[in-house]
C-alpha positions as CSV (number, residue, x, y, z in Angstrom):
1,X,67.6,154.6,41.3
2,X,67.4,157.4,38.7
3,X,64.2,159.6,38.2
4,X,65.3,161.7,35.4
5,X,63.6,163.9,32.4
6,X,59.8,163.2,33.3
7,X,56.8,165.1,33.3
8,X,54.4,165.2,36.2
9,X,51.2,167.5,36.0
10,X,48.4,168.1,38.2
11,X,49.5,165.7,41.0
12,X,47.6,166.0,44.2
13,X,50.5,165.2,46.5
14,X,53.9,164.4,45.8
15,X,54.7,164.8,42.1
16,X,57.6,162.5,42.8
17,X,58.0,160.5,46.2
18,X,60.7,158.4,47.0
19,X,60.5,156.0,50.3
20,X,62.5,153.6,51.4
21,X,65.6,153.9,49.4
22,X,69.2,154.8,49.2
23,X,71.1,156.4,46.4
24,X,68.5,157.9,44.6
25,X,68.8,160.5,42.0
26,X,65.7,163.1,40.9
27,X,67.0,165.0,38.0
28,X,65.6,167.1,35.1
29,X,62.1,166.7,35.7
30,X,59.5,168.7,35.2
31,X,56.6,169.1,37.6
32,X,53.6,171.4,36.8
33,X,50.8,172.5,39.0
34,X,51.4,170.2,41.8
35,X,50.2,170.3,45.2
36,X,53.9,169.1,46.2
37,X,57.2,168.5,44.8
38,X,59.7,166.0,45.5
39,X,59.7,164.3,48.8
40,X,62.1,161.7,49.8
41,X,61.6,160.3,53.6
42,X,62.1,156.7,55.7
43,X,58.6,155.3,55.8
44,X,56.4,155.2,59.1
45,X,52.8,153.5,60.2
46,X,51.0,155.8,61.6
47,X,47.8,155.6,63.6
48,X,44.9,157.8,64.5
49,X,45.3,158.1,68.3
50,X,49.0,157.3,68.7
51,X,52.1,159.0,67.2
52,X,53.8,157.7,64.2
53,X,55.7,154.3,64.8
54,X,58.8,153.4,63.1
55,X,58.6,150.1,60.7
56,X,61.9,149.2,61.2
57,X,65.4,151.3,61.6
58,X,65.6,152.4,58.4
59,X,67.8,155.3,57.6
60,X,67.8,156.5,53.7
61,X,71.2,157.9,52.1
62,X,72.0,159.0,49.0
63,X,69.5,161.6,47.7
64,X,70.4,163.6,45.0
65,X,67.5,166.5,43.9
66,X,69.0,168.2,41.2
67,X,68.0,170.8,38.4
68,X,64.0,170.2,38.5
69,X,61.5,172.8,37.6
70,X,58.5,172.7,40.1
71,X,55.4,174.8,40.4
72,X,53.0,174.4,43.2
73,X,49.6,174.5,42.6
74,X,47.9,177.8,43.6
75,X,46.0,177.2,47.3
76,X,48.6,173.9,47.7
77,X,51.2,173.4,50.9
78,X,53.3,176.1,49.3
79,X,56.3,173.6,50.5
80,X,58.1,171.6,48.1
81,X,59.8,168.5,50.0
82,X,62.9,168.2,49.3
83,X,63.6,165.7,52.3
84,X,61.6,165.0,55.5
85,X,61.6,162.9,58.0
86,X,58.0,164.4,59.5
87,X,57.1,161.5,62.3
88,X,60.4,159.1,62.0
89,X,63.3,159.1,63.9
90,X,65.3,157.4,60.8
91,X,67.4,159.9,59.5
92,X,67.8,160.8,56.1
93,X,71.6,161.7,55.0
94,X,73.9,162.5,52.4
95,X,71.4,164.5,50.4
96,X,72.4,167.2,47.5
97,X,69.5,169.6,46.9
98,X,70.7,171.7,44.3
99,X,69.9,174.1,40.9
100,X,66.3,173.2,41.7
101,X,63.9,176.1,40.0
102,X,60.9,176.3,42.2
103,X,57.7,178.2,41.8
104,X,54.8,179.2,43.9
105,X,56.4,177.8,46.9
106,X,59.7,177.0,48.6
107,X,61.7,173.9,50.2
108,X,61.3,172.3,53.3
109,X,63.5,169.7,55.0
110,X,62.9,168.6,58.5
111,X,65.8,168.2,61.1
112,X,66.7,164.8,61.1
113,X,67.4,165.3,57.6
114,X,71.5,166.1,57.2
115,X,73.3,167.2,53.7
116,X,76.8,166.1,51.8
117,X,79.7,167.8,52.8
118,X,81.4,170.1,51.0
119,X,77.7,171.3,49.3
120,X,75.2,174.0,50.1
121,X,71.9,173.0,50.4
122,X,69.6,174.8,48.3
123,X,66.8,176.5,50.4
């Protein structure tokens, strides 16, 4: 799946959000005065008393983040989710994150959350 030269403004909560999916690509967009970024994660149901439960095994591979601009909303998470896997055990893998211009906050990926060799994860 590509997600490529769009324009996202005033969101309030994930400008783009990606679940579920393998061998996706968000490029070139442009996000303005979001509360949050890009986030690409495994989906989980969640509950109010219990911890999240996993649908299904369900890792995600192939996520490529690549030259967006991205401004955070003043008084938002400050975080822009690059990957996360906040709740799951499903890992996601294989992910570039890369010549991303961010402003007003930063990038956050979670630990189950493991990036192509041979690249340096933007952070």
């Amino acid at each position: 799946m590509l997600i490529e030269g769009n324009a996202v403004d005033d969101a309030t909560w994930d400008a783009v959000g990606a679940m579920n999916t393998t061998d996706i690509i968000v490029r070139g967009n442009t996000i303005n005065n979001s509360a949050d970024g890009v986030h690409v994660s495994p989906m989980s149901a969640r509950t109010v008393s219990r911890p999240p439960v996993q649908v299904g095994p369900n890792p995600v591979s192939g996520a490529g983040i690549t030259d967006n601009q991205v401004t955070v909303a003043a008084g938002a998470s400050g975080a822009s989710r690059s990957a996360d896997t906040v709740g799951s055990v499903s890992p996601v893998s294989d992910v570039v994150v890369t010549g991303n211009r961010v402003s007003g906050g930063g990038f956050h990926c979670t630990p189950h959350v493991t990036f192509r060799p041979g690249t340096a994860p933007q952070r």
